[in-house]
Residue, then its C-alpha position, 0 to 999 in steps of 0.5 A: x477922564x483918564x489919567x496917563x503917566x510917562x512911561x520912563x524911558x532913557x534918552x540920548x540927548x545933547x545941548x546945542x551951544x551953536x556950534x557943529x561941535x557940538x552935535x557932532x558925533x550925536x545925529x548924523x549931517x543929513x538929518x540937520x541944516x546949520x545955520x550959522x551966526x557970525x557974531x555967536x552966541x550975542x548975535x540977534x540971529x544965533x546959530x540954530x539947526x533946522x531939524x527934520x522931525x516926524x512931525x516935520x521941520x523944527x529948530x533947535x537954537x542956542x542952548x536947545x536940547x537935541x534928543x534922540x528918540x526911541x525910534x532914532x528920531x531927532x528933535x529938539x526940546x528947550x532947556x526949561x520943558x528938558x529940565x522939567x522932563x528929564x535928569x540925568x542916569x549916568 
């Protein structure tokens, strides 16, 4: 078997806090369906974005990752896997 490593790649990527804020600017609106909580963030049902992937339909909840791909993708990464791929350039 093979062994392959990552190649590194820096990546744009902003943390959804449940908000429209806080994507803003970051990934245009048509790309996403918000889904808003009235009683944010303690809410059994937060705030979270439904997100059109390559790979189809996926949500990015509270405190999720959104990242920007190399192709200009979106999608969402949760905060332990972003931690353990990722750490900041700038």
């Amino acid at each position: 078997m093979a062994k392959y490593r990552k190649k590194p790649v820096v990546i744009d990527a902003v943390q959804f806090d449940g908000t429209l804020q806080s994507v803003d600017g970051f990934m245009p609106y048509d790309a996403f369906e918000y889904r808003p909580s009235y009683h944010m963030p303690t809410s059994s049902a937060p705030s979270s974005l439904t997100i059109q992937t390559l790979e189809g339909a996926m949500t990015a909840n509270h405190w999720d990752y959104i990242i920007k791909g190399v192709n200009g993708e979106f999608y969402p990464c949760k905060p332990d896997i972003f931690a353990k791929t990722y750490e900041a350039v700038e």
